[in-house]
C-alpha positions as a LaTeX table, in Angstrom:
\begin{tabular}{lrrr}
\hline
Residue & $x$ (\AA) & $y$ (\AA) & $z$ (\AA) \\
\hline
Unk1 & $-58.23$ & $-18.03$ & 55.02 \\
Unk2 & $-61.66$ & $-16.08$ & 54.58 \\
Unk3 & $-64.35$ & $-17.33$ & 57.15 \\
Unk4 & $-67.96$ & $-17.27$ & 57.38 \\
Unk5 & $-70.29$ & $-17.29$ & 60.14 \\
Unk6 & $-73.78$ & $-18.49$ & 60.38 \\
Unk7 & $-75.84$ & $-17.45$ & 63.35 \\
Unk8 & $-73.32$ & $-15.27$ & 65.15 \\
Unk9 & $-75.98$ & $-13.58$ & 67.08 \\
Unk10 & $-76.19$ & $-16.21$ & 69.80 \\
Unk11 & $-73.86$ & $-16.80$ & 72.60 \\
Unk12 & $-71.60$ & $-19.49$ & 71.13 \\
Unk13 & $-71.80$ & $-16.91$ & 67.66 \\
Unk14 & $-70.37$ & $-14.25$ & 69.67 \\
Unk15 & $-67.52$ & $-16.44$ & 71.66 \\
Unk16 & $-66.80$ & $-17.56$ & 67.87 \\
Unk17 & $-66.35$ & $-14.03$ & 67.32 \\
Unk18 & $-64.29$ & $-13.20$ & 69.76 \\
Unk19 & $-61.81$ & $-15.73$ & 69.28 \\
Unk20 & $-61.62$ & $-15.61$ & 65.41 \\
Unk21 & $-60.95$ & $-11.86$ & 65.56 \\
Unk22 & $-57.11$ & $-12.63$ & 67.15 \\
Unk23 & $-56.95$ & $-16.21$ & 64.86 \\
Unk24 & $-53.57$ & $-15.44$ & 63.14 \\
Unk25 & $-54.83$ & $-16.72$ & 59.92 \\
Unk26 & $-58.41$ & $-16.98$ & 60.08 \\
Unk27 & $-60.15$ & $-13.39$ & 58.72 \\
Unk28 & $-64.04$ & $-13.54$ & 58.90 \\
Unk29 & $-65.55$ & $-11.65$ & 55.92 \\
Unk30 & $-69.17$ & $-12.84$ & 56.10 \\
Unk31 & $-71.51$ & $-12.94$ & 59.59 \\
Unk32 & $-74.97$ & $-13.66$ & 59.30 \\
Unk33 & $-78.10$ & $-13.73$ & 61.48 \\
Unk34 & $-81.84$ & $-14.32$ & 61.49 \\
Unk35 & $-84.13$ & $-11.94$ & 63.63 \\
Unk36 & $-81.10$ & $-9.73$ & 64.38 \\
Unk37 & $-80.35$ & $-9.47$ & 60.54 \\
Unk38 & $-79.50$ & $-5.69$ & 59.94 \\
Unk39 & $-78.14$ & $-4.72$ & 63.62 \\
Unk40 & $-74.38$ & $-3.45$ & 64.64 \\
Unk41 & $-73.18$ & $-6.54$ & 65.87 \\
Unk42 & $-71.75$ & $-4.35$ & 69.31 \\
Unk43 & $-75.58$ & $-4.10$ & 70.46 \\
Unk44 & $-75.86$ & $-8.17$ & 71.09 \\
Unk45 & $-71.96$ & $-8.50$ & 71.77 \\
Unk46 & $-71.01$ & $-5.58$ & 73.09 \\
Unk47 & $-67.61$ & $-6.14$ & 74.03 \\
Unk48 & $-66.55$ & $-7.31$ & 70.65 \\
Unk49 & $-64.98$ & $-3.75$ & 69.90 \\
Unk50 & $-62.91$ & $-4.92$ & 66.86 \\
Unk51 & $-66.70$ & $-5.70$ & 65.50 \\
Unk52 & $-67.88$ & $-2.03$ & 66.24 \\
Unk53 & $-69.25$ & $-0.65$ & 62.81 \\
Unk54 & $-70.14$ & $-4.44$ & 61.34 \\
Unk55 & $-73.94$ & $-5.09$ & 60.94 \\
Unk56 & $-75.38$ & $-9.02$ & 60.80 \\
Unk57 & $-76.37$ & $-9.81$ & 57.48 \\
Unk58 & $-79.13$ & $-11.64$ & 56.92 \\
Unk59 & $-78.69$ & $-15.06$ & 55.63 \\
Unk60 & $-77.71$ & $-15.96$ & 51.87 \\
Unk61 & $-75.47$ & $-18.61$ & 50.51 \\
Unk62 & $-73.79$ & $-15.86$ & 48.07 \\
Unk63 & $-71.91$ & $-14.38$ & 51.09 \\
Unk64 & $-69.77$ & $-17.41$ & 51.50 \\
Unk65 & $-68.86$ & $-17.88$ & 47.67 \\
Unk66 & $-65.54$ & $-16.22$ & 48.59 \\
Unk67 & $-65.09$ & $-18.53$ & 52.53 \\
Unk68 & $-63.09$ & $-21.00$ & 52.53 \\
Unk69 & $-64.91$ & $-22.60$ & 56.22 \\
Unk70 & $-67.72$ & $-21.54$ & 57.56 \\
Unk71 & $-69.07$ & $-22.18$ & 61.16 \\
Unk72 & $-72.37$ & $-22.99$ & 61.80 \\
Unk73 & $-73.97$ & $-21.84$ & 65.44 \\
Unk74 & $-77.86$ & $-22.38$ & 64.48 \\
Unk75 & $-80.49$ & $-24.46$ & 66.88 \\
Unk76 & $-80.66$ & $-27.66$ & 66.11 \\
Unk77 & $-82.84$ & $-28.83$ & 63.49 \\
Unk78 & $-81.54$ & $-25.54$ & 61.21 \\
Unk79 & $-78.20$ & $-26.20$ & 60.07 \\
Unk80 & $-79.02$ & $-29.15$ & 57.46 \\
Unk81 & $-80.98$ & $-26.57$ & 55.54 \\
Unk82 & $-77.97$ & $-23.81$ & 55.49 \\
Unk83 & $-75.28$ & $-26.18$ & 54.73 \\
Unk84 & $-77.53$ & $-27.44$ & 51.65 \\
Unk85 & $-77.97$ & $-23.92$ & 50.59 \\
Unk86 & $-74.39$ & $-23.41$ & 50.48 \\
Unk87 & $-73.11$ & $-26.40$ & 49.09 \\
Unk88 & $-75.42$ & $-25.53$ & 46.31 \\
Unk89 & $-73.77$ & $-22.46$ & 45.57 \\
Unk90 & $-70.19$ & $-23.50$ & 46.14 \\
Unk91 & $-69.99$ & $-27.06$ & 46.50 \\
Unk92 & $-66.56$ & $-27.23$ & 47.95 \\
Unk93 & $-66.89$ & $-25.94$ & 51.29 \\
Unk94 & $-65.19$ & $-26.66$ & 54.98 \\
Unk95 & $-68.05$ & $-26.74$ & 57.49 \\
Unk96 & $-67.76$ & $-26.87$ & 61.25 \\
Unk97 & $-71.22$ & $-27.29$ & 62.82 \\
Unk98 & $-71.56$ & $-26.52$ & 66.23 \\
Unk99 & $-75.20$ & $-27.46$ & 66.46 \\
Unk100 & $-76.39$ & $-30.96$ & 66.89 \\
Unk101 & $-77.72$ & $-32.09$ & 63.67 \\
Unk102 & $-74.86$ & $-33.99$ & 62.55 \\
Unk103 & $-73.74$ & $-35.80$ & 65.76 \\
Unk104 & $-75.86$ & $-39.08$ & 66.44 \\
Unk105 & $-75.50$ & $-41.91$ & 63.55 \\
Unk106 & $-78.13$ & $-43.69$ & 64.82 \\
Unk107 & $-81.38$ & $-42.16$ & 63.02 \\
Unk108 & $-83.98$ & $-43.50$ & 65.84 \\
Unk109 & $-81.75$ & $-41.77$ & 68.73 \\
Unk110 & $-82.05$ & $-38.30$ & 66.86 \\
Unk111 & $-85.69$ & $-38.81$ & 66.73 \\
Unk112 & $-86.41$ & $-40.22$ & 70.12 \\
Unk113 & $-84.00$ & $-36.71$ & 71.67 \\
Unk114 & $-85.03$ & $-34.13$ & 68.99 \\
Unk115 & $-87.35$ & $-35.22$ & 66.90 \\
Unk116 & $-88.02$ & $-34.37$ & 62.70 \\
Unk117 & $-85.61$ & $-35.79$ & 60.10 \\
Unk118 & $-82.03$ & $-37.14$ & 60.82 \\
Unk119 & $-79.52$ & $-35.07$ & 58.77 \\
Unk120 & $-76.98$ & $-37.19$ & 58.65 \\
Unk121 & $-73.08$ & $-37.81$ & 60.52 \\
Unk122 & $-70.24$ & $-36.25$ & 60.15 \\
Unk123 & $-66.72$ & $-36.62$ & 61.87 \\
Unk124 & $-67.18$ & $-36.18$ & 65.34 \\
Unk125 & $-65.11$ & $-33.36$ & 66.27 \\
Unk126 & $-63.49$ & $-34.06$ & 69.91 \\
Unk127 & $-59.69$ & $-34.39$ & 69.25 \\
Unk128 & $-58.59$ & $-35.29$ & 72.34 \\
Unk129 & $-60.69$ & $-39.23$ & 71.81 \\
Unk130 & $-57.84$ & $-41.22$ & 70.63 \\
Unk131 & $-58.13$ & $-41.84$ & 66.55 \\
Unk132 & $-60.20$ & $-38.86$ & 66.33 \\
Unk133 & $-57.14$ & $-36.40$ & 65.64 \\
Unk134 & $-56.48$ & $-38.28$ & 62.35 \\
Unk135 & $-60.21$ & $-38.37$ & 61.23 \\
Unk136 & $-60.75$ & $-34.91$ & 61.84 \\
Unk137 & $-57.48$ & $-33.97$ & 60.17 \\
Unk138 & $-58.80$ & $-35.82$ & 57.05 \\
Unk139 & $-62.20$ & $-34.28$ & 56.93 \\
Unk140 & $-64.26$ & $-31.77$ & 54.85 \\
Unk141 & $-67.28$ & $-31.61$ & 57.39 \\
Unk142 & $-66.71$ & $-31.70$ & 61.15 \\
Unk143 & $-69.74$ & $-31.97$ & 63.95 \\
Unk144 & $-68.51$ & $-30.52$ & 67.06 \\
Unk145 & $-69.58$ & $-31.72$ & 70.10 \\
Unk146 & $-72.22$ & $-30.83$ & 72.45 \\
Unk147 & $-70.94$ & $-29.13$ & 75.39 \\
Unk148 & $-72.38$ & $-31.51$ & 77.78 \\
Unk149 & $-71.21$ & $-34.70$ & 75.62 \\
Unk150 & $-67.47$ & $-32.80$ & 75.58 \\
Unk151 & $-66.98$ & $-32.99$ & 79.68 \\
Unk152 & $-68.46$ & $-36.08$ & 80.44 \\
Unk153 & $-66.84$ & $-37.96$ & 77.21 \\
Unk154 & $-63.48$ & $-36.52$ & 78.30 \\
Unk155 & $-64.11$ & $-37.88$ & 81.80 \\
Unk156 & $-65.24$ & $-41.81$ & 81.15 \\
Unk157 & $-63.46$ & $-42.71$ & 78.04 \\
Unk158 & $-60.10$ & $-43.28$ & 80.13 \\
Unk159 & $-62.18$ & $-45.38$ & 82.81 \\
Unk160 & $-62.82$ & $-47.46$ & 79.95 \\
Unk161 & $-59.35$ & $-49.60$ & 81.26 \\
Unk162 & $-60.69$ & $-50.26$ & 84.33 \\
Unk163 & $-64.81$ & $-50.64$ & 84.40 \\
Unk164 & $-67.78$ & $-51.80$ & 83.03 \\
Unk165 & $-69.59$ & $-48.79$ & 81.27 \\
Unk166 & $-72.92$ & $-50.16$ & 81.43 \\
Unk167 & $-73.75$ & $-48.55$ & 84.47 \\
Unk168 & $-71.77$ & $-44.33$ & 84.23 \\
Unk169 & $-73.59$ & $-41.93$ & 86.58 \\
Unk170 & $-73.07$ & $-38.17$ & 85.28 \\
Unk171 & $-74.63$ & $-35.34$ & 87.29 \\
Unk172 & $-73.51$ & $-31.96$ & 85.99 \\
Unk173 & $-73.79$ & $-28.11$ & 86.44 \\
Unk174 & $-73.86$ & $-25.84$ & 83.57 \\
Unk175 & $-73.87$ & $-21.75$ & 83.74 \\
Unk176 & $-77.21$ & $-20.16$ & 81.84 \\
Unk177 & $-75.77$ & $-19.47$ & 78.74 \\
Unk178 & $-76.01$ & $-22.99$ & 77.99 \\
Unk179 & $-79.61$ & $-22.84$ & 77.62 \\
Unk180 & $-79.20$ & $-20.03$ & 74.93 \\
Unk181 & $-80.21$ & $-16.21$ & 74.22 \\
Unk182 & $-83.77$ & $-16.80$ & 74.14 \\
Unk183 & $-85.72$ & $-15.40$ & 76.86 \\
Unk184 & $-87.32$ & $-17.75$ & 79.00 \\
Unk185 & $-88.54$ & $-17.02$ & 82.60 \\
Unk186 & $-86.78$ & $-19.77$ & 84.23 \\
Unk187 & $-83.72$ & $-18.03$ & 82.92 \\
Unk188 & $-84.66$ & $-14.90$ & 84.43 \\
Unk189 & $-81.99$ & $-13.28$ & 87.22 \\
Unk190 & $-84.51$ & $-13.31$ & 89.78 \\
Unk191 & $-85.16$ & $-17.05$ & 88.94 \\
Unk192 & $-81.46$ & $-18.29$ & 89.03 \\
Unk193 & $-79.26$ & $-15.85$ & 91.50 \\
Unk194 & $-79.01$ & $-18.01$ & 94.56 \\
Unk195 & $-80.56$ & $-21.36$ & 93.42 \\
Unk196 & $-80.12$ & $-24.60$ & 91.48 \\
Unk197 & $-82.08$ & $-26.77$ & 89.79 \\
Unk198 & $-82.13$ & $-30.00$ & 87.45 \\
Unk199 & $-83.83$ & $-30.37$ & 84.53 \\
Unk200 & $-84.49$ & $-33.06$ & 81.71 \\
Unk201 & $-83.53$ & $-35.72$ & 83.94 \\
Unk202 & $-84.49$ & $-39.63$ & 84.07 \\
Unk203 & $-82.76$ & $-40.60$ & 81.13 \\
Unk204 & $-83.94$ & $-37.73$ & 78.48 \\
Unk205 & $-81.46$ & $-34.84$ & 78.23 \\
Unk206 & $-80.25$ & $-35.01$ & 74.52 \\
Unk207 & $-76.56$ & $-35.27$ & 75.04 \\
Unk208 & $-77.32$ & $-39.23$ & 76.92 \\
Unk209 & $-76.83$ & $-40.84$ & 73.00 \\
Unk210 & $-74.54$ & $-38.13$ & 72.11 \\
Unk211 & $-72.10$ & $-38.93$ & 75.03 \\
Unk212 & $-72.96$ & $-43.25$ & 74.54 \\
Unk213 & $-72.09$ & $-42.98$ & 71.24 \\
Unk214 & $-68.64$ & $-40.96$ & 71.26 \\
Unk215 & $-67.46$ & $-43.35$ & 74.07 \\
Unk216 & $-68.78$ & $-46.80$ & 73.18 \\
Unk217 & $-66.80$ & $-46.03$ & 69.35 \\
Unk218 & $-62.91$ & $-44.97$ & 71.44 \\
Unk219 & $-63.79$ & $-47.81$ & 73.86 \\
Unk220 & $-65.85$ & $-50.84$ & 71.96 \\
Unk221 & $-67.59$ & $-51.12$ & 74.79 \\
Unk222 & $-71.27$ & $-51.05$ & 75.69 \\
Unk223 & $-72.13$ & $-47.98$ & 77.26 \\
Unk224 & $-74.88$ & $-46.67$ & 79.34 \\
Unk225 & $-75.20$ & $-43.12$ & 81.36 \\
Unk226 & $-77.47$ & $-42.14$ & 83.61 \\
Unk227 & $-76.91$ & $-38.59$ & 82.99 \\
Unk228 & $-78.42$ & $-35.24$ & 85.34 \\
Unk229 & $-77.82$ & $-31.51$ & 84.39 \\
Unk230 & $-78.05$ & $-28.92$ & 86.62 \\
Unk231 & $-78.40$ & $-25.04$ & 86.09 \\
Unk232 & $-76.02$ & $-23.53$ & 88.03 \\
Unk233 & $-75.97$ & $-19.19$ & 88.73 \\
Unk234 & $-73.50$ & $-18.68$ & 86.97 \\
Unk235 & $-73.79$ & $-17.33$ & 83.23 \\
Unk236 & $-70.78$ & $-19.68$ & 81.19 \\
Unk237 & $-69.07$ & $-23.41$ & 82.51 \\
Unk238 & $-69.78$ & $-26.73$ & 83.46 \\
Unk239 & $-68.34$ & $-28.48$ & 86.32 \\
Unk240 & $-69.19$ & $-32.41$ & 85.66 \\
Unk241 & $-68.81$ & $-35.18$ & 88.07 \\
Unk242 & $-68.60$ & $-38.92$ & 86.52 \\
Unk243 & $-68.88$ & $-42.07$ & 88.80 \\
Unk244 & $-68.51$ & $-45.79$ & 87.74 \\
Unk245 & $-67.88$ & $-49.35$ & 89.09 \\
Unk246 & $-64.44$ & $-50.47$ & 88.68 \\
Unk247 & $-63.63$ & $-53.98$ & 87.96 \\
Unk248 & $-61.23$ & $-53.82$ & 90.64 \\
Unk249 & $-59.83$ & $-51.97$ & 93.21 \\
Unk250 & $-57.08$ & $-49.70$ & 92.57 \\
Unk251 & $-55.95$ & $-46.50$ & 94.44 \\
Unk252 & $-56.71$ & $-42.80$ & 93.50 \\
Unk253 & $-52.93$ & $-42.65$ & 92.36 \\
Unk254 & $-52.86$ & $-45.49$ & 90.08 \\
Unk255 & $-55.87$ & $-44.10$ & 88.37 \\
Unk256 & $-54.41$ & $-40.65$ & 87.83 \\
Unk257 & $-51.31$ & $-41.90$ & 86.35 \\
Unk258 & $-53.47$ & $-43.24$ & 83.72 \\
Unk259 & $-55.41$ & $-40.50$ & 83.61 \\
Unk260 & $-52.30$ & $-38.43$ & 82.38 \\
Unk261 & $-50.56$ & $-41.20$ & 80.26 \\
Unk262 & $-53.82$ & $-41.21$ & 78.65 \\
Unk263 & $-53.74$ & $-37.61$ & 77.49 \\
Unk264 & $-50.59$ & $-36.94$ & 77.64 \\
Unk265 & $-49.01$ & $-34.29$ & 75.21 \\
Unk266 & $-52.75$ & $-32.68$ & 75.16 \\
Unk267 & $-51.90$ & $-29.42$ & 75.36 \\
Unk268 & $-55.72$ & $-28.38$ & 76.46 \\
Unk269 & $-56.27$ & $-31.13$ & 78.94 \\
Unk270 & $-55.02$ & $-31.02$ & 82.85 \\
Unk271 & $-55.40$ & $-33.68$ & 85.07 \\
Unk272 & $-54.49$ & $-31.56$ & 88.00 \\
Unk273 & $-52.22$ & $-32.72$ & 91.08 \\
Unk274 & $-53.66$ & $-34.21$ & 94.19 \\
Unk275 & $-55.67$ & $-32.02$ & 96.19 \\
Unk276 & $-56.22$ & $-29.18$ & 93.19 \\
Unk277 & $-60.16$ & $-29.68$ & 92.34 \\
Unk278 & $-61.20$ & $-28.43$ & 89.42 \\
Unk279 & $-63.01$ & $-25.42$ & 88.95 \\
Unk280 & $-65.10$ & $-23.24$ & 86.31 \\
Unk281 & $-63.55$ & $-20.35$ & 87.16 \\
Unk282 & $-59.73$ & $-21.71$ & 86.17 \\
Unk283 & $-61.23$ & $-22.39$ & 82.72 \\
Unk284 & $-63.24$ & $-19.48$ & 82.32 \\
Unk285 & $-62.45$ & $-17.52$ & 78.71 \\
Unk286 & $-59.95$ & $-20.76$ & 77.60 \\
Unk287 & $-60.50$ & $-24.17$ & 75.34 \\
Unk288 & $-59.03$ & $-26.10$ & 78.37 \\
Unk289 & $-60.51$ & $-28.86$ & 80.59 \\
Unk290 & $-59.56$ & $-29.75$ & 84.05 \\
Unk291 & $-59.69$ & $-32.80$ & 85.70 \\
Unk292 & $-59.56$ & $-34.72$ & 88.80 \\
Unk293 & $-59.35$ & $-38.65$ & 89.77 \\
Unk294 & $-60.03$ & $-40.28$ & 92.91 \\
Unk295 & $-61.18$ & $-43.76$ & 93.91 \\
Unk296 & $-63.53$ & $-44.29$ & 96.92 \\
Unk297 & $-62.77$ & $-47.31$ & 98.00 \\
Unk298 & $-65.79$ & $-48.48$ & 100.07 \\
Unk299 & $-67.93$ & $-48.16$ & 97.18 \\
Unk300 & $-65.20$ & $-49.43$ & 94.59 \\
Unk301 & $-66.34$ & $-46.79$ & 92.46 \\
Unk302 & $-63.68$ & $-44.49$ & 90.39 \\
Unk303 & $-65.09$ & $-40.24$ & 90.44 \\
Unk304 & $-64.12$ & $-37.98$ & 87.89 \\
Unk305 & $-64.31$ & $-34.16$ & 88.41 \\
Unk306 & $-64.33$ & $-32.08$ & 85.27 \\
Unk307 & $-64.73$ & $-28.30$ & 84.69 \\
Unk308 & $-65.06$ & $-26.89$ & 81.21 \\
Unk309 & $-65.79$ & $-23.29$ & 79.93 \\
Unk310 & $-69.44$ & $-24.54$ & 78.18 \\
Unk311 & $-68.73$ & $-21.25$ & 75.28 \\
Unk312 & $-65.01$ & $-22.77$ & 75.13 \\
Unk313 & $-64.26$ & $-26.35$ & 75.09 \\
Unk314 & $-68.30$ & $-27.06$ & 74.81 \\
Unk315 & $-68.82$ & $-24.44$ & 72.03 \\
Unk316 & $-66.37$ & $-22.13$ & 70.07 \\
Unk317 & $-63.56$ & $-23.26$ & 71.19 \\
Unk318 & $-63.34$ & $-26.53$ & 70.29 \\
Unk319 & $-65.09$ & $-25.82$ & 67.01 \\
Unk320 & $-61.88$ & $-23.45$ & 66.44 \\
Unk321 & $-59.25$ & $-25.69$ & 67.20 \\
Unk322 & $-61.47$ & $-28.40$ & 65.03 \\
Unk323 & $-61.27$ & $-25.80$ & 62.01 \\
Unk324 & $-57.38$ & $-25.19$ & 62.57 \\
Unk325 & $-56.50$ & $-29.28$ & 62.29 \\
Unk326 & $-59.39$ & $-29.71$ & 59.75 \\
Unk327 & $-56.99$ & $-26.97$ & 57.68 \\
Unk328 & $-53.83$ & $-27.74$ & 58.57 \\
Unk329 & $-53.05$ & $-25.50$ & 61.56 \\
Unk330 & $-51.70$ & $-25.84$ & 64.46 \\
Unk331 & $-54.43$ & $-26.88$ & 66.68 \\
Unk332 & $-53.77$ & $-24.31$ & 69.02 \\
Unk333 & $-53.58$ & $-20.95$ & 66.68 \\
Unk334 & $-56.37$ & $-18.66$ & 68.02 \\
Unk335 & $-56.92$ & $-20.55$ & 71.75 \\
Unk336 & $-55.81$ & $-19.96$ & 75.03 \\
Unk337 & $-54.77$ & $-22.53$ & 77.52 \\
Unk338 & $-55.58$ & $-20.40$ & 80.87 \\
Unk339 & $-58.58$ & $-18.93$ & 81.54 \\
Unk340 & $-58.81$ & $-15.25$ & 82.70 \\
Unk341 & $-59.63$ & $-16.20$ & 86.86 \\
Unk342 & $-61.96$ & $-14.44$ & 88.76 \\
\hline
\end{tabular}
C-alpha cells in the first residue's frame, strides 16, 4: 500500500518515519513539509538512514493521487485545510490524523482549548477502549489520540467498575519532545537538565475534554479530571499517575485482576506484576503501555501508574497500528512490543 506523509519534519513525522520504513506492507512514496520543504530529510532526522538521499517536498495534494493513506502530523488548527485539499483531488482517501482537529465533538470545548473553527469528528482512534476496535476497523478517517488523552484514558476507563468519575485527579510527566520542534527557551537544555516544572494547569491543558470525552462515551458515565502536566528532562515518554474515589473498598489485588481481565488479549498493554512500577524507559522506542494498580486504603482511593513512549503509543505508534486495522492488517505489522531499555 503506497503512503503519504504530511508534516514529517516534526518529531512525531520522523517517529512515523521510522516505523513505516520496516512496515511489511506499508511503502511511503510521498513526504511533505512546510519551512523545511526542499531539505534531505537526514539533516532533521538524522538517524533515519534508509531516508538518506530523500528531500521533503513541499506540500501539494497531487503527491498523494497515487496513496492509498496518508498520515497527517501538522499543529493543530492545520490539518482541516490539507485533508480538504486532498480530498479534492482524490476524494477517496484513508486519513489518519495525528493532530487534534478532529478529536472533540463538542464544538464549544474545541473553542474554549484551541480556539478558531471546529473541524469536525472523526473515529476516535484508541483501540484498546472497548467498541472502539470495531469502529476503527470500519472507518475511512481515524483521529488519533493525543498523547496525554492516550495514558490517562487507558488508566481510568477500567476504574469506571468501581468509582464515581466525577472527581479523577491526573498529574503527569511528559519528556520535551512533547512540546514539539519549535524552539522555545523554556525548552532550552540549560532550562530543563535537572528540573521540573508544570504548566497549563487549573483545569486548562487541552487534552482535559479530550480525555472526558473518550472515557465518559466507553463508560456512560459523567466524567470530570482535574488534570496537571509536568515537563520532565527527559526528551520522549510520559509516566502518568491517575487517582479516584472508589465506591468501595477493595484490595490492590482485586483491582488488578480487573485491570488485566479488562485488557486482556491486548497485545500492547501490561498491567505489570506486583511490585514492577512502571517506567518510561521499559517503553522507550515501542507502541506499549505499562501499568500499575494499587488501592490505598486510608484514603479509599484506587492509583493508577502508567508509562507510555509520548512518540509511540501518544504519537506514531498508535496512529500506525490505527492505519493497519483501519486497512485490514494485523494491528501489530510495523510495531514493537518492548522498548529498546536504557
Amino acid at each position: 500500500m503506497k503512503i503519504g506523509v504530511v508534516g514529517a519534519s516534526g518529531y512525531a513525522g520522523g517517529e512515523l518515519l521510522r516505523i513505516l520504513s520496516e512496515h511489511p506492507t506499508f511503502s511511503t512514496v510521498a513526504i511533505t513539509a512546510h519551512s523545511n520543504a526542499g531539505e534531505l530529510i537526514t539533516s532533521l532526522h538524522p538517524h533515519l538512514g534508509s531516508y538518506s538521499s530523500q528531500r521533503f517536498s513541499p506540500f501539494s495534494p497531487e503527491l498523494f493521487i497515487d496513496c492509498d493513506l496518508v498520515f497527517l502530523a501538522l499543529p493543530h488548527g492545520e490539518s482541516a485545510a490539507a485533508v480538504e485539499a486532498i480530498v479534492a483531488t482524490k476524494p477517496m482517501m484513508k486519513f489518519v490524523d495525528i493532530g487534534a482537529d478532529f478529536r472533540l465533538e463538542d464544538p464549544t470545548a474545541w473553542a474554549t482549548y484551541y480556539g478558531g473553527k471546529h473541524a469536525g469528528q472523526w473515529v476516535y482512534g484508541l483501540p484498546e477502549i472497548k467498541g472502539q476496535f470495531a469502529k476503527i476497523k470500519e472507518a475511512e478517517k481515524i483521529a488519533n489520540p493525543g498523547c496525554y488523552a492516550t495514558a490517562a484514558a487507558l488508566a481510568i476507563t477500567p476504574l469506571a467498575h468501581f468509582a464515581d468519575l466525577t472527581d479523577v485527579v491526573v498529574v503527569a510527566a511528559s519528556g520535551t519532545s512533547g512540546a514539539g520542534r519549535s524552539v522555545k527557551s523554556n525548552l532550552l537544555a540549560s532550562a530543563i537538565m535537572g528540573s521540573m516544572s508544570s504548566y497549563k494547569f487549573g483545569g486548562v491543558h487541552q487534552h482535559t475534554p479530550e480525555i472526558e470525552q473518550c472515557v465518559s462515551q466507553a463508560t456512560g458515565k459523567d466524567v470530570r479530571i482535574s488534570f496537571t502536566p509536568m515537563l520532565a528532562p527527559m526528551v520522549r515518554g510520559i509516566l502518568a499517575t491517575i487517582t479516584v474515589k472508589l465506591d468501595h473498598l477493595i484490595t490492590s489485588d482485586e483491582l488488578r485482576n480487573h485491570f488485566s481481565r479488562y485488557y486482556e488479549d491486548q497485545h500492547f498493554l501490561s498491567v505489570l506484576p506486583e511490585g514492577e512500577m512502571p517506567a518510561t524507559h521499559s517503553v522507550y522506542g515501542s507502541n506499549s503501555a505499562h501499568l500499575q494498580v494499587a488501592v490505598d486504603s486510608h484514603t479509599q482511593r484506587a492509583i493508577v501508574s502508567i508509562a507510555i513512549d509520548n512518540l509511540g503509543k501518544g504519537a506514531a505508534g498508535q496512529a500506525v497500528q490505527n492505519a493497519n486495522i483501519m486497512c485490514g492488517l494485523d494491528a501489530t505489522a510495523g510495531l514493537s512490543v518492548q522498548g529498546i531499555g536504557i
